[in-house]
C-alpha positions as CSV (number, residue, x, y, z in Angstrom):
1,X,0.0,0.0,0.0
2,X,1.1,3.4,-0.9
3,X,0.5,7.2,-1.9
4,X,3.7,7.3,-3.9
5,X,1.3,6.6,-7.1
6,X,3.9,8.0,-9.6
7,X,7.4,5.9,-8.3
8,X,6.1,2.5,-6.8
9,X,4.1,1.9,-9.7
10,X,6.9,2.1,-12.0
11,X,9.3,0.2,-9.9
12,X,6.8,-2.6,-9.4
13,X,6.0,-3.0,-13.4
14,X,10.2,-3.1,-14.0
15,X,10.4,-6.1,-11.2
16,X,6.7,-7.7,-13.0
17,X,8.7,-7.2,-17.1
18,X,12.5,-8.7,-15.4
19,X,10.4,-12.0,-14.1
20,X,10.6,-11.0,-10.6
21,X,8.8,-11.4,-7.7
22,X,6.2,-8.8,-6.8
23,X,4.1,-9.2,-4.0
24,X,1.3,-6.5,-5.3
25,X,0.6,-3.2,-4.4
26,X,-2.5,-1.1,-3.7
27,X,-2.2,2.9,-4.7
28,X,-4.2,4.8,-2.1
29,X,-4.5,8.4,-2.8
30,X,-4.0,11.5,-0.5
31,X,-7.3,12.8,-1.5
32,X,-8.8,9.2,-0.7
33,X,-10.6,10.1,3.0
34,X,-8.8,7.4,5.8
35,X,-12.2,5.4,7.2
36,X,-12.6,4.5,3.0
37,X,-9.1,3.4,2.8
38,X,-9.4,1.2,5.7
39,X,-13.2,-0.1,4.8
40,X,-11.2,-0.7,1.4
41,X,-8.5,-2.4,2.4
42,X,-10.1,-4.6,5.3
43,X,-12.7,-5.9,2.3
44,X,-9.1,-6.9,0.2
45,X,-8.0,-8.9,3.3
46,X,-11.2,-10.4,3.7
47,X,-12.2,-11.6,0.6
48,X,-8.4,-12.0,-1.0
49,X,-7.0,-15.7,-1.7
50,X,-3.3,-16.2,-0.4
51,X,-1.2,-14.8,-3.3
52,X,-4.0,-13.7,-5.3
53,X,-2.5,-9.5,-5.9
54,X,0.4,-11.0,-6.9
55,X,2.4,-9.2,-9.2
56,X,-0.3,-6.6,-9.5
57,X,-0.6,-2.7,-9.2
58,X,-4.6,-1.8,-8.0
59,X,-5.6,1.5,-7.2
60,X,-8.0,2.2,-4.4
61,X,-11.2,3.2,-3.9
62,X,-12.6,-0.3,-5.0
């Protein structure tokens, strides 16, 4: 999980294209209001299979 929407995304595609292990990441953005982000993210958790954001970049809210 991060704000840094324009850096982390661009490091995690590089590791995705050189066939390395990404564990996923969920962009969260500063204007995004903090009870959402947590609803959000405790519905990922929740719902998510073990592995399943795997080499993925998803941007929150859902």
């Amino acid at each position: 999980m991060s704000h840094d929407v324009s850096t982390l995304r661009k490091h995690a595609y590089e590791r995705v294209a050189a066939g390395l292990r990404m564990p996923g990441v969920f962009e969260v953005p500063n204007t995004l209001n903090i009870g959402r982000a947590i609803d959000d993210l405790l519905l990922i958790v929740e719902c998510s299979f073990e592995g399943e954001w795997e080499g993925q970049v998803r941007y929150l809210p859902l």
